[in-house]
N, C-alpha and C positions, 0 to 999 in steps of 0.2 A: 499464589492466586490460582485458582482453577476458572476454565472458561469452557464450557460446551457448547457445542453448534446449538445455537435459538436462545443461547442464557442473554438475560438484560445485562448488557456492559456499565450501565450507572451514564452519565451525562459525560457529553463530547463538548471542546470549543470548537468553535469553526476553524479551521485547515484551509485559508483561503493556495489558490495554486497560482502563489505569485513568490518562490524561491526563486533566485532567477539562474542557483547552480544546477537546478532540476528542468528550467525552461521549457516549462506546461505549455502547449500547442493544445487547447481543446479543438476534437475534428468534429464531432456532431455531438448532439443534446445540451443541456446544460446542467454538464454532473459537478454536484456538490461537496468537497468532505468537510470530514469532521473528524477529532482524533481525541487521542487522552494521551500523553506519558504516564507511565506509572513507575519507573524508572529512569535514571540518566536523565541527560538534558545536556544544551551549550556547553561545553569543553570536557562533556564524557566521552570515548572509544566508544562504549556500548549504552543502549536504550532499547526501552522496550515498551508496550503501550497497545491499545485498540487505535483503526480506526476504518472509517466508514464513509462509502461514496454512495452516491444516486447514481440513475441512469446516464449514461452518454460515455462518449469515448475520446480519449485524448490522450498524447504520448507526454514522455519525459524521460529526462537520464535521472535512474535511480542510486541514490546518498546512501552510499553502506552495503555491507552482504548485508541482506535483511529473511530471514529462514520466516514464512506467516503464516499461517491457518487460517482458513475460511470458516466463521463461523455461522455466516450468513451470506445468502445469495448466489448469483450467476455472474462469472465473467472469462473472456479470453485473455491474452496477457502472450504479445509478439515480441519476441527478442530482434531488434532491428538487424543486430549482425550477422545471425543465422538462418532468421527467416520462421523462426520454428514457433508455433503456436500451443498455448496449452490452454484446456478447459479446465475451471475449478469452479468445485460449489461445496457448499460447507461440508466441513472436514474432510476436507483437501490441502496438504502440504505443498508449499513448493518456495525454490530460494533464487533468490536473483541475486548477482552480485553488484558488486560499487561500480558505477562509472557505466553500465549497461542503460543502452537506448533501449525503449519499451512503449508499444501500446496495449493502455489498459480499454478495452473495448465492455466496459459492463452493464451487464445484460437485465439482470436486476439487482436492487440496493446489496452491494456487496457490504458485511464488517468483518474484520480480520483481526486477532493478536499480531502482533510479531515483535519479534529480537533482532535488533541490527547493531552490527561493527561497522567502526570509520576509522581507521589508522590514521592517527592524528587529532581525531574526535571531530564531534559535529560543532 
């Protein structure tokens, strides 16, 4: 599969933020996703897939090193442990690992690819 910053991803299901190993805290707006696997799934190590938030911001501990690219939008993205904040906007790389606290602060409708491990699988 190839994906370019602005390319149409094909249709999302809704990604309601009710995982409760992730323990979604929305802090302001009311951001929405949406996702696709296009690989993996339930008792794979690895998956891969789009997906897609609205505006607002809310934290969570994220499921897997997950490596994404931004192929649309604006957002911050605060590692709780370190304090350290980074800005992405399409084609922009960046990797979080498993078990990391994070606030996704998105600024505008972010969509992302990404590839994530879960030793043990999801």
């Amino acid at each position: 599969m190839l994906y370019r910053p602005g390319d149409d991803v094909g249709p999302l299901d809704d990604w309601p933020f009710d995982n409760p190993e992730s323990d979604y805290r929305i802090l302001s707006g009311d951001p929405r996703a949406s996702g696709r696997l296009d690989a993996g799934g339930p008792g794979y190590v690895t998956r891969s897939g789009i997906w897609r938030c609205t505006v607002g911001t809310f934290e969570c501990t994220e499921q897997g090193d997950e490596l994404m690219t931004l192929l649309r939008g604006r957002c911050c993205i605060t590692d709780h442990a370190t304090g350290e904040t980074v800005s992405l906007e399409a084609a922009d790389t960046y990797m979080i690992r498993d078990g990391t606290r994070v606030t996704w602060d998105i600024q505008e409708d972010v969509t992302k690819v990404f590839f994530a491990h879960k030793a043990g699988g999801y």
